[in-house]
C-alpha positions in Angstrom: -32.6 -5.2 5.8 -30.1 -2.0 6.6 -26.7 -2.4 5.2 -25.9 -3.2 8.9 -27.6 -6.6 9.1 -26.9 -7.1 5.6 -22.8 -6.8 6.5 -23.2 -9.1 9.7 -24.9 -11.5 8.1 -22.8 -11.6 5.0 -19.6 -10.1 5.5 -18.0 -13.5 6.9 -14.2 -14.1 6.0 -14.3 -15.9 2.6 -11.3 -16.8 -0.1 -10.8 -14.1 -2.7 -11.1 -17.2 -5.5 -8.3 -16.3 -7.4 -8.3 -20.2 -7.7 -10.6 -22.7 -7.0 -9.4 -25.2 -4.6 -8.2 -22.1 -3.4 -4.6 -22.0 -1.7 -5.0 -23.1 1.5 -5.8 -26.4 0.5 -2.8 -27.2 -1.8 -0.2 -29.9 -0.6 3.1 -30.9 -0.1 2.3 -34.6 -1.5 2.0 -33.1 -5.3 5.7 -32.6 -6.2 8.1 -31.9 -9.2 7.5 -35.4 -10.8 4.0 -34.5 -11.4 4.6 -31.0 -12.6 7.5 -32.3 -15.1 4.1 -34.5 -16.4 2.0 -32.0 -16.4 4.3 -29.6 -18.5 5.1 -32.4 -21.1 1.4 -32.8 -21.8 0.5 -29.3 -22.8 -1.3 -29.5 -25.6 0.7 -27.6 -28.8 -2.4 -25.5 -30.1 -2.5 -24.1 -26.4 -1.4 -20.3 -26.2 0.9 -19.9 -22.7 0.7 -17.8 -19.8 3.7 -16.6 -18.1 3.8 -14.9 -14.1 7.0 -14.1 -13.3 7.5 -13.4 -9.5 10.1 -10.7 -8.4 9.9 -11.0 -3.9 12.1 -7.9 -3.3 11.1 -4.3 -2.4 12.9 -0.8 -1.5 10.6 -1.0 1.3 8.3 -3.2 3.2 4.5 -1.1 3.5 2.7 -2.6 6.6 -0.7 -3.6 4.7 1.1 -5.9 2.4 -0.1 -9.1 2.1 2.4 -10.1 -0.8 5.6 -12.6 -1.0 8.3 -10.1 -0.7 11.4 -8.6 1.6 13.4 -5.6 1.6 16.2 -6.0 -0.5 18.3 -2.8 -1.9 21.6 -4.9 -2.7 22.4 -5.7 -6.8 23.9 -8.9 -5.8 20.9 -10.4 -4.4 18.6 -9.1 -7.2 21.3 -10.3 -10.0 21.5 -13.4 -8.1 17.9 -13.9 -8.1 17.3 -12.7 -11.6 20.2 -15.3 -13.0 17.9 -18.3 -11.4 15.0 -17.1 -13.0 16.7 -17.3 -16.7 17.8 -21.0 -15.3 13.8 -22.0 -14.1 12.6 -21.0 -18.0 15.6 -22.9 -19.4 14.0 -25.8 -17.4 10.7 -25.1 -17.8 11.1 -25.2 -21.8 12.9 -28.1 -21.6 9.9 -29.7 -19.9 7.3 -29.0 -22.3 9.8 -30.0 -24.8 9.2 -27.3 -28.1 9.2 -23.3 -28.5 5.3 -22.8 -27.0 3.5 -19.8 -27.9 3.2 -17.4 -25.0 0.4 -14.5 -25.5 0.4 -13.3 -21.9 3.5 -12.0 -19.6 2.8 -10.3 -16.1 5.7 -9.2 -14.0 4.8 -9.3 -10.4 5.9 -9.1 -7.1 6.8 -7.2 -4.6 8.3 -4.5 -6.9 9.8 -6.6 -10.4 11.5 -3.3 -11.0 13.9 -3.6 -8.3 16.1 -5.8 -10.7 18.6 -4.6 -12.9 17.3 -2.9 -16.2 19.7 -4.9 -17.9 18.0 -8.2 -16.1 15.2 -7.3 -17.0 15.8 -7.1 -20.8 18.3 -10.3 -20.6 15.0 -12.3 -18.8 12.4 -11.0 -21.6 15.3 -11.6 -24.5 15.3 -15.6 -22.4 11.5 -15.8 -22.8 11.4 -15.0 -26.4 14.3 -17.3 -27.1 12.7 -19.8 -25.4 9.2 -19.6 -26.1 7.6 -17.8 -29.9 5.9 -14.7 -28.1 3.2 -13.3 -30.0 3.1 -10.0 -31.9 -0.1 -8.7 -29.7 0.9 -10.7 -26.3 -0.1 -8.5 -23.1 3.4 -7.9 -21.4 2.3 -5.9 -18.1 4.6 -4.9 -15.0 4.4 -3.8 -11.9 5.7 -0.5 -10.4 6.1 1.4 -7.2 6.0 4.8 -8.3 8.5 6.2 -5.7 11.0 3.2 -6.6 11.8 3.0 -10.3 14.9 4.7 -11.1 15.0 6.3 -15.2 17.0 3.3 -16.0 14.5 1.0 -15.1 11.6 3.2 -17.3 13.7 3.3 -20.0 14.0 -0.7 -20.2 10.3 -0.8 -20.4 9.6 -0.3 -24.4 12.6 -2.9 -25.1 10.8 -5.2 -22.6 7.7 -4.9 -25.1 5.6 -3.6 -21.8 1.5 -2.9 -22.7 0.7 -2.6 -19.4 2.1 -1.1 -16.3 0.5 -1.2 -12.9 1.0 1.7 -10.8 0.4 1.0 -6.7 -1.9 4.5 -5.4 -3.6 2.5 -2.6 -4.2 5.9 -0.7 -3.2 9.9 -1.2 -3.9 10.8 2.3 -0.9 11.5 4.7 -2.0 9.9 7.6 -3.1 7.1 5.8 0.4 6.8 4.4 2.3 7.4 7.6 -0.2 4.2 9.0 0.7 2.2 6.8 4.5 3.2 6.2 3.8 3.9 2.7 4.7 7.4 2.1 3.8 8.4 -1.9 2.9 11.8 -3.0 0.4 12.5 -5.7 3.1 14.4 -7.5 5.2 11.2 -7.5 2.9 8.9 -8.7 1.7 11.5 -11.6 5.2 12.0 -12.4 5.9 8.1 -13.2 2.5 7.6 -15.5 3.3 10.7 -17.3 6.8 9.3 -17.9 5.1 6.4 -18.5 2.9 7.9 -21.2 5.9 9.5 -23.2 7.6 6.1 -23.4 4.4 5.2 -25.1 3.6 2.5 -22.6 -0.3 1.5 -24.5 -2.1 1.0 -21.0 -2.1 2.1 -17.0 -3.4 0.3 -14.3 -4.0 1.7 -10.7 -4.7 0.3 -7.3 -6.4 1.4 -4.6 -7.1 -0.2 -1.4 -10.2 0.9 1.3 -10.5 -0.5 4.7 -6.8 1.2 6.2 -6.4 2.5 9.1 -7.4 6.3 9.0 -9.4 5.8 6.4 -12.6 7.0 5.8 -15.4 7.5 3.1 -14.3 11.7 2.5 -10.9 10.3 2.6 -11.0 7.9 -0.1 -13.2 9.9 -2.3 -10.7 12.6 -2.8 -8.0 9.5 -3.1 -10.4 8.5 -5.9 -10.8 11.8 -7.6 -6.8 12.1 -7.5 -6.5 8.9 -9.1 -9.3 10.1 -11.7 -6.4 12.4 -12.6 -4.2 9.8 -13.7 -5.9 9.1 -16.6 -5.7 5.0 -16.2 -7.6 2.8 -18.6 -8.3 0.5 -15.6 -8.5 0.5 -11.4 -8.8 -2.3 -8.8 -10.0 -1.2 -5.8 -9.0 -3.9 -2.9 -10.3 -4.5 0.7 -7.5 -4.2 3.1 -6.9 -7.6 3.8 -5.8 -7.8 7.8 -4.4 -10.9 8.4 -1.5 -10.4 11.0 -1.7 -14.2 11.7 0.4 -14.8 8.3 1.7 -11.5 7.6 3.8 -10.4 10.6 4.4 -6.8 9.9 0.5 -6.3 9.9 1.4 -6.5 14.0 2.9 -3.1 13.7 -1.1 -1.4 12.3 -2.9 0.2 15.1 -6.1 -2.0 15.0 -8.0 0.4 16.6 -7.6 2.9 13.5 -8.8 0.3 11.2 -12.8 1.4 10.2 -15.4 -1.2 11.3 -17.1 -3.3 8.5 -19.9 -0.6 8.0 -17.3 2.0 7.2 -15.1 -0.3 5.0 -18.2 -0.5 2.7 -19.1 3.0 2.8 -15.9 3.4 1.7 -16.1 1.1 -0.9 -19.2 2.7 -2.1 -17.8 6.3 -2.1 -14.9 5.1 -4.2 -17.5 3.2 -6.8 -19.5 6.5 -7.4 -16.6 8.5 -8.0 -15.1 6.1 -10.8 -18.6 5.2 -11.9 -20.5 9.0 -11.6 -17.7 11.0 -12.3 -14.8 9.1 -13.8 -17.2 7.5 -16.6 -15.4 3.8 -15.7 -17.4 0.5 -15.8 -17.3 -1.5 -13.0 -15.7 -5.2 -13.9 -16.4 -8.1 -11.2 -15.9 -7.6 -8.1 -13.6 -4.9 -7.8 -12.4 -3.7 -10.9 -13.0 -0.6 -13.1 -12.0 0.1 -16.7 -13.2 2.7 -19.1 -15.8 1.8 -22.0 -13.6 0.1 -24.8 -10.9 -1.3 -23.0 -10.6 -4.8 -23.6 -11.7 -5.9 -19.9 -14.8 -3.8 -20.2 -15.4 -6.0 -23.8 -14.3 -9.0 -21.7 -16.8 -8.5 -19.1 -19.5 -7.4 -21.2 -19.0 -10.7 -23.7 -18.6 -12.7 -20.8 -15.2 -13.6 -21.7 -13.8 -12.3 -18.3 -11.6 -14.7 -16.4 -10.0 -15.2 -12.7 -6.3 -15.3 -12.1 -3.9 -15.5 -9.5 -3.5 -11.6 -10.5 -7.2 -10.9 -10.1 -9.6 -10.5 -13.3 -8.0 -10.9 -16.7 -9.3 -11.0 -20.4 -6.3 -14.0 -21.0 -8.5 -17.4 -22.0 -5.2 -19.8 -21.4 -5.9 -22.8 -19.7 -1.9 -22.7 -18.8 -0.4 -20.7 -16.9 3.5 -21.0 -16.3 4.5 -19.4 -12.8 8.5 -18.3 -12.5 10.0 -17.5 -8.8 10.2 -18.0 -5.8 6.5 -18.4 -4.4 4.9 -18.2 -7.8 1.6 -20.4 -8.7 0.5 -21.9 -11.8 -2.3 -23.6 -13.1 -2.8 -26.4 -15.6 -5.4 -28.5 -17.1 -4.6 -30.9 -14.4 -4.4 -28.8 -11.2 -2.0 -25.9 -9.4 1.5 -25.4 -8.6 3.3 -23.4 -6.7 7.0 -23.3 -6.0 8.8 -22.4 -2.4 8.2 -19.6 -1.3 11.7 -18.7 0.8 14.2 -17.4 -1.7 17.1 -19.3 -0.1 15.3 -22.2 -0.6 14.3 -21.8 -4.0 18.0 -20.4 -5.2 18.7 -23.6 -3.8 16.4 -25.9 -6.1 17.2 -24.2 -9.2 20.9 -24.6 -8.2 20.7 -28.4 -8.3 19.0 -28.5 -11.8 15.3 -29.1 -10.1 12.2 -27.3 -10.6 11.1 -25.9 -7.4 7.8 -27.1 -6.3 6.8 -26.9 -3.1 3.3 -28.0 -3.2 0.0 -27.9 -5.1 -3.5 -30.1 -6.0 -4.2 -32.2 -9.0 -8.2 -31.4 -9.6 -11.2 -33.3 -9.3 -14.1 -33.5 -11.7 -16.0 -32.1 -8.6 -13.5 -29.6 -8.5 -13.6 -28.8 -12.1 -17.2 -28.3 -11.9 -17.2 -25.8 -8.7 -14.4 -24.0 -10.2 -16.5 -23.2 -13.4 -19.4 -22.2 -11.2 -17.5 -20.0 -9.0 -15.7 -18.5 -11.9 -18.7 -17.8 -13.6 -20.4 -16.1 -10.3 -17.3 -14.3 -10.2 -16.8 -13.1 -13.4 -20.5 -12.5 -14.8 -22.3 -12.2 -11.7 -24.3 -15.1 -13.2 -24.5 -18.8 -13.6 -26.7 -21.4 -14.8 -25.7 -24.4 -13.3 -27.6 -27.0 -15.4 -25.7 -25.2 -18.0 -22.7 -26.2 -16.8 -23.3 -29.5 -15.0 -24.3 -30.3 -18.5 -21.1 -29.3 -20.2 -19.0 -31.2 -17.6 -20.9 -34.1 -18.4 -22.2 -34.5 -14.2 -25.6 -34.5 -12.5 -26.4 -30.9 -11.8 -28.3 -32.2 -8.3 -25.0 -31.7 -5.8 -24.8 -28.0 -7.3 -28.6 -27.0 -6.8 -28.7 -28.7 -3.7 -26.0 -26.1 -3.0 -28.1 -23.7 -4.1 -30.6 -23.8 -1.6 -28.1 -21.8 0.4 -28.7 -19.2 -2.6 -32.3 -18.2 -1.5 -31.2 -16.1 1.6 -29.6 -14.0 -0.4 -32.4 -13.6 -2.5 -34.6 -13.0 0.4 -32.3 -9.8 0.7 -32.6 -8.7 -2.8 -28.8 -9.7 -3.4 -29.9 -12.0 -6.0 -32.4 -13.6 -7.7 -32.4 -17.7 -9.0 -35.0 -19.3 -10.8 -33.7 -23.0 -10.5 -30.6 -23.5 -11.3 -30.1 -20.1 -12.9 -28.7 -17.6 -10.4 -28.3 -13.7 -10.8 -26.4 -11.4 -8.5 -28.2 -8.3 -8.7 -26.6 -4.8 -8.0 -26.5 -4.8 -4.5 -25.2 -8.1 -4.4 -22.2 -7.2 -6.0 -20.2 -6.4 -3.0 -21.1 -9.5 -1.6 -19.9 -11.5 -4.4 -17.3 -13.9 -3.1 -19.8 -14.9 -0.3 -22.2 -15.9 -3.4 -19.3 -17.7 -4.7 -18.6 -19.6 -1.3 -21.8 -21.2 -1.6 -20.3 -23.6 -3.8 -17.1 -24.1 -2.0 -17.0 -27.8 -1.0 -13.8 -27.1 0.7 -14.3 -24.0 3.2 -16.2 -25.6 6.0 -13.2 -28.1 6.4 -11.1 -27.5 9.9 -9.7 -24.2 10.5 -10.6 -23.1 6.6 -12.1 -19.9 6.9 -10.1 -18.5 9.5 -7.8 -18.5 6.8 -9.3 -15.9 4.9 -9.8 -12.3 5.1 -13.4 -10.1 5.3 -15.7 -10.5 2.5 -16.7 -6.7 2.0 
């Protein structure tokens, strides 16, 4: 089958599984009362996880499919950053003792839009609050073209081991598309800076599938990028989803490449960090260089899923802070409101702002470990796991069945319960993983969801 067939017969629109139940699906009927529980029943030996969610940006670029608004007041941002320091008060108060923390990501939008001196009053909160270990990961990220020197210099009292540069495309007329405009000089400038404050690790991103894009284009974006000397790179599909993202009404549709291109242009940017760049390709859509601790994690098979893509962090617990954040539990997900009004408000009156979320079923459990697995390894034996949950591993090779046309197509090969994406399969990954998705056939749920590949 020609990569054509394979893309229309694969290439449906599928959840990224950054979670499993995936977002869509949370509720409004799980509320603070349950999360107050939840938090109080951490277990003590458990190392925490901490996402803190900064929604504000210099600028909005049309592709962006994240939580955030144009702020460029200090009033706002101080406002914002003072409710923060209140939701960790509370959220140590809930679990009730100084937890260990061993992972921090700043996220957003652009978490360096706040105040440097926010910044190091919110990390000096966290480590009053919670006992942060020596070697905890403390990564940020950074819009190259919007981090005033202040904000660098913060970085090394923040204890930052990771920054995360945005590249998502050097081309000009991709740029001007997509109101992003970011020169390569700019972005070198901020990781060299970077580098001389000693910062341990870089991270880019680049995205494929925007409008002007095409496969010469994003190879000479790659081998830029190679440039940049980063210990890792995710490469995303432009996800197109002007049904929840407003401003994606403003891209020319009829610039955007057709599915056959977006996965040339994946391909072209694969070979240039695999051939060239010497990086080893991590999941789905992730590249890191031989010996970086993501490359160990995937190669041990101690790779995870997050709400911030692949990680090497094992926590079963992770603590999310702002407006819009998500955690996850033992028990299920959280995730507070997303309008910062709204949320100023909560925290105002002493309450933890939920919004919504879903307590987990032993089903879900299951399918979570499964998709994770798939995700992660590009492998799973389900009897395996059935057997470690304790369950009857029939519902999960029933659902296997579905595997065999994908092995038909040399995407994968299962013996039984044992399924193995093979090489080609690999872009098609989160379709594999929808196999086992007992929630995306419900009413409306895939129309939620952007392209596969």
């Amino acid at each position: 089958m020609n990569t054509a067939d394979l893309i229309a017969r694969y290439d449906g629109r599928v959840p990224r599984y950054t979670s499993y139940p995936t977002a869509p699906h949370f509720h409004a009927d799980l509320g603070t009362a349950t999360y107050e529980q939840w938090l109080s029943s951490i277990p003590a030996a458990v190392d925490l996880s901490l996402y803190l969610h900064v929604p504000f940006c210099d600028r909005l670029c049309l592709y962006c499919g994240c939580n955030t608004s144009v702020v460029r007041r200090d009033g706002p941002r101080r406002a914002y950053a003072a409710r923060l320091i209140a939701e960790l008060e509370m959220v140590a108060a809930r679990i009730g003792r100084r937890a260990r923390v061993a992972h921090i990501h700043w996220g957003g939008g652009t978490p360096t839009t706040l105040p440097a001196d926010c910044l190091l009053e919110i990390m000096g909160t966290i480590r009053r609050l919670f006992s942060v270990n020596a070697d905890a990961e403390i990564a940020i990220e950074i819009d190259p073209t919007a981090v005033p020197a202040d904000r660098l210099e913060a970085l090394p009292g923040m204890g930052i081991t990771r920054a995360s540069l945005g590249v998502q495309d050097f081309d000009p007329a991709v740029q001007t598309a997509i109101a992003r405009i970011q020169t390569f000089e700019a972005t070198e400038h901020c990781a060299r800076a970077l580098r001389a404050l000693q910062i341990p690790s870089l991270n880019l991103d680049l995205i494929y599938g925007l409008p002007h894009q095409t496969a010469d284009s994003v190879t000479r974006t790659a081998r830029q990028a190679l440039a940049l000397g980063a210990d890792r790179v995710a490469v995303f599909g432009y996800a197109h989803v002007p049904w929840m993202k407003r401003h994606q009404k403003l891209i020319d549709e009829d610039a955007l490449p057709n599915p056959v291109q977006r996965f040339d242009q994946r391909a072209a940017i694969d070979q240039v960090l695999v051939d060239e760049g010497g990086y080893l390709a991590v999941g789905l859509d992730h590249y890191a260089r031989p010996g970086d601790a993501m490359a160990r994690a995937a190669d041990s098979q101690a790779l995870h899923r997050s709400f911030q893509g692949y990680t090497t962090d094992p926590s079963p617990v992770l603590i999310g802070i702002g407006a819009s954040a998500i955690g996850s539990l033992p028990q299920g997900y959280v995730q507070n409101i997303t309008a910062v009004p709204a949320y100023l408000a909560a925290i105002d009156q002493g309450q933890l702002a939920i919004a919504r979320g879903i307590a987990l079923t032993e089903d879900d459990r299951v399918r979570r470990d499964v998709i994770e697995h798939i995700m992660c390894d590009l492998e799973v034996d389900l009897d395996a796991i059935a057997k470690a949950h304790g369950v009857d591993s029939a519902p999960l090779l029933a659902a296997a069945c579905a595997i065999d046309r994908f092995q038909t197509d040399g995407l994968v090969q299962r013996e039984g319960g044992r399924i193995v994406v093979q090489a080609a399969g690999r872009p098609f990954l989160r379709s594999v993983a929808a196999v086992f998705d007992a929630y995306l056939n419900q009413a409306n749920g895939p129309a939620r969801h952007a392209q596969a590949v």
